[in-house]
GUDREN-615310 format. One record per residue (C-alpha): x, y, z; residue in three letters. Coordinates in steps of 0.02 Angstrom, whole numbers, padded with zeros to 5 digits, always signed. Layout:
% residues N
XYZALA...
END
This chain:
% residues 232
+02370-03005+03483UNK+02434-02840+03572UNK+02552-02828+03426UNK+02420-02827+03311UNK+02340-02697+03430UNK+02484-02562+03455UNK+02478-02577+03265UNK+02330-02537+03231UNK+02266-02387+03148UNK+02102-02384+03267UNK+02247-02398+03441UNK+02345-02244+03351UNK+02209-02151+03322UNK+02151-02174+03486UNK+02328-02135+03578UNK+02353-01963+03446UNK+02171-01903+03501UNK+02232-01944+03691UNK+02381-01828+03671UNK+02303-01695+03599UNK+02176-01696+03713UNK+02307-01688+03852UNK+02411-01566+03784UNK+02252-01447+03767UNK+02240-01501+03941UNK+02411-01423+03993UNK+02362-01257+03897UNK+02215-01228+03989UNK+02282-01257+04155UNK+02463-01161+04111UNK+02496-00994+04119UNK+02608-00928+03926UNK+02713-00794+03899UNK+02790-00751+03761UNK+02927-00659+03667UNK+02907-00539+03579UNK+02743-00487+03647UNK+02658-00437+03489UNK+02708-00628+03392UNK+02568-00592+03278UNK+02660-00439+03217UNK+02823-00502+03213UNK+02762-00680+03133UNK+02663-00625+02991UNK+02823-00496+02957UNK+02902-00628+02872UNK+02788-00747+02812UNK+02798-00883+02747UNK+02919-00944+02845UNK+03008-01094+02885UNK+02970-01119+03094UNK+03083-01237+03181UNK+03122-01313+03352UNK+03234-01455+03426UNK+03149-01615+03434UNK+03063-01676+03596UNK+03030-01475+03621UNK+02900-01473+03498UNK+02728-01550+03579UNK+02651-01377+03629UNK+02708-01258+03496UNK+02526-01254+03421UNK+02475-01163+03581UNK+02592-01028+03506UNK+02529-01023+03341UNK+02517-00831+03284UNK+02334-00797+03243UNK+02282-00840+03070UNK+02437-00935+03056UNK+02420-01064+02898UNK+02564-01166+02951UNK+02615-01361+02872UNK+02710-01471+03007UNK+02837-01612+02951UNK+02807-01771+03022UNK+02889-01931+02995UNK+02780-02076+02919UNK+02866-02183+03066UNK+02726-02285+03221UNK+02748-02122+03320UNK+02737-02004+03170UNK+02565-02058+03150UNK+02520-02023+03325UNK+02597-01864+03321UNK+02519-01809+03147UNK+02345-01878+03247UNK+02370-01769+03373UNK+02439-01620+03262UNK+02280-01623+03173UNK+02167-01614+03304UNK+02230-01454+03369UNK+02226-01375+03179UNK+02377-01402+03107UNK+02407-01454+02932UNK+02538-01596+02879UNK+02667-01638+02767UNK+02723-01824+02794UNK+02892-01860+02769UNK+03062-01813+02872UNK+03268-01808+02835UNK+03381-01943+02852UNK+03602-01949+02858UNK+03606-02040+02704UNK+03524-02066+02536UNK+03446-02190+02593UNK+03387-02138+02747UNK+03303-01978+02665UNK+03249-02088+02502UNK+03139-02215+02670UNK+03075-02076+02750UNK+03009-01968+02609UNK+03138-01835+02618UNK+03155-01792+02455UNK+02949-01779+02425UNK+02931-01707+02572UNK+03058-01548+02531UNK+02968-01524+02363UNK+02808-01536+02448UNK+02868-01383+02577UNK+02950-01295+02446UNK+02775-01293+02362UNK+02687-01231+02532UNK+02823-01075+02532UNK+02789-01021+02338UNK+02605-01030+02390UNK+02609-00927+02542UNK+02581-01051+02647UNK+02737-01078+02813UNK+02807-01244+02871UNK+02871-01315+03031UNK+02998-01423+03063UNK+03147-01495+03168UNK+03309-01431+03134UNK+03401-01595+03236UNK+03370-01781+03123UNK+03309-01910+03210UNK+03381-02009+03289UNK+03505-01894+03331UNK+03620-01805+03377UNK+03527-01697+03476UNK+03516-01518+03438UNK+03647-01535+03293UNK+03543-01432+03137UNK+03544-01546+02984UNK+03562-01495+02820UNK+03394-01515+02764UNK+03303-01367+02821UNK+03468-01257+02777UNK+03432-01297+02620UNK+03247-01291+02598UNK+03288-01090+02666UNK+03414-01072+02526UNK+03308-01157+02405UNK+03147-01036+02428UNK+03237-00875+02509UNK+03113-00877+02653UNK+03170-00853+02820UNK+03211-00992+02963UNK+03092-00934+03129UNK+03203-01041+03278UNK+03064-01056+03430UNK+03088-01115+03584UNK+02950-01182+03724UNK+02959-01245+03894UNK+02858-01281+04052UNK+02895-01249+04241UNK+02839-01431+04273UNK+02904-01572+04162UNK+02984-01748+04175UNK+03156-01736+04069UNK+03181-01909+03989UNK+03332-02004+03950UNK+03318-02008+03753UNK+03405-01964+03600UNK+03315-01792+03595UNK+03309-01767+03767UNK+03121-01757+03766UNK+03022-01638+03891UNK+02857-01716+03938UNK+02752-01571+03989UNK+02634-01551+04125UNK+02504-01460+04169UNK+02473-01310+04274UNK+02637-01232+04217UNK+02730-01062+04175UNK+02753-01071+03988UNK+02880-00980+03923UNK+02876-00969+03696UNK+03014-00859+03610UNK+03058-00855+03440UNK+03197-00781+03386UNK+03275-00677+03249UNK+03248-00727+03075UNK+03381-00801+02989UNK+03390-00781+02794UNK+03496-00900+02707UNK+03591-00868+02534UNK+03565-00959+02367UNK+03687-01077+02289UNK+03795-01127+02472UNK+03936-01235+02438UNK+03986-01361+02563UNK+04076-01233+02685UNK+03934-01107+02664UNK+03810-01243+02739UNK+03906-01293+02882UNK+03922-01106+02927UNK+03721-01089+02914UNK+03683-01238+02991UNK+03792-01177+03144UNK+03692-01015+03122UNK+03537-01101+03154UNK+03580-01208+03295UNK+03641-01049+03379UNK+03497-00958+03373UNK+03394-01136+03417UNK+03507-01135+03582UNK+03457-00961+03610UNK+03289-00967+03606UNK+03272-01139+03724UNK+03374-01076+03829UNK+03281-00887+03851UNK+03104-01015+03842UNK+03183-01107+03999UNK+03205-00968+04093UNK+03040-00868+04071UNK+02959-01067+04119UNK+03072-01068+04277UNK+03097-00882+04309UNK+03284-00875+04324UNK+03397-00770+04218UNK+03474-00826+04067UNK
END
């Protein structure tokens, strides 16, 4: 029976409105700062664009959302996916369901391949996307090739953002995960844009890939220490 429960569209529609409603929560009660000061100006500068994060730093990046900001997040079709898209949608953002995998297979299960053609679709149309640079389930905060690609595929930019609250319970999982809490200091940085060129070869997308995970670091990092007010 409490299988058939946790399963349940009804229980994960209840649990996604729950977050979102908590998150919104921690937003109200938190103080954010961000770099650069005018985002609005330096989003819309290079729009579309392809905004990306590390996973388990992700939950409050819609708090950060540049205004007028059309903006498609990628969510896995995964148990926790759907809570997550729940919870996505309630605070206004739109969805693309799918994520990357290692292998063939992995991306063929998860939607991967529809998935990229439907972002690829959102960039010729105007319209940014959001995703995680790191595959689940891991390794952490190692950029995959997937969103390297989707850059070099369209020629829009790669937006690395960071976010992170004063107060927060750091878990033991694959992508370290931050739970945030509320009554914070926020601290939201993106970083510089990072173009990617057509037609890599296999060398080319390590080097990128590299590229984006350093200015992922960056960005966390600079996030961390605006949330905790220590120098970086």
């Amino acid at each position: 029976m409490l299988k058939r429960i946790v399963k349940s569209e009804a229980f994960r529609r209840l649990i996604g409105n729950t977050l979102a409603a908590y998150l919104d929560f921690i937003d109200r009660t938190s103080t954010l700062i961000i770099e650069p000061e005018d985002i609005d100006g330096y989003y819309h500068a290079v729009t579309p664009n392809i905004v990306t994060m590390w996973h388990g730093q992700h939950f409050l990046m819609p708090f950060a959302r540049p205004t007028n900001a059309d903006i498609r997040v990628m969510i896995s079709k995964s148990g926790d996916g759907d809570i997550n898209a729940i919870a996505a949608k309630k605070l206004g953002m739109g969805l693309i369901r799918a994520s990357g995998g290692k292998t063939a297979r992995q991306i063929s299960r998860r939607g991967g391949v529809r998935g990229f053609l439907e972002a690829l679709r959102c960039l010729e149309n105007g319209i940014s996307v959001s995703l995680t640079a790191d595959v689940p389930k891991g390794p952490a905060r190692v950029c995959g090739p997937g969103i390297v690609q989707l850059a070099s595929r369209s020629g829009r930019p790669i937006l690395p953002t960071g976010y992170a609250t004063s107060r927060r319970i750091e878990l033991d999982t694959w992508d370290r995960m931050a739970v945030n809490l509320p009554f914070s200091r926020c601290g939201f940085v993106a970083g510089d844009p990072i173009f990617v060129p057509s037609n890599l070869d296999e060398a080319g997308l390590k080097r990128e890939c590299e590229r984006v995970k350093a200015g992922l670091d960056a960005v966390i990092k600079r996030a961390y220490a605006i949330a905790d007010e220590t120098t970086d």
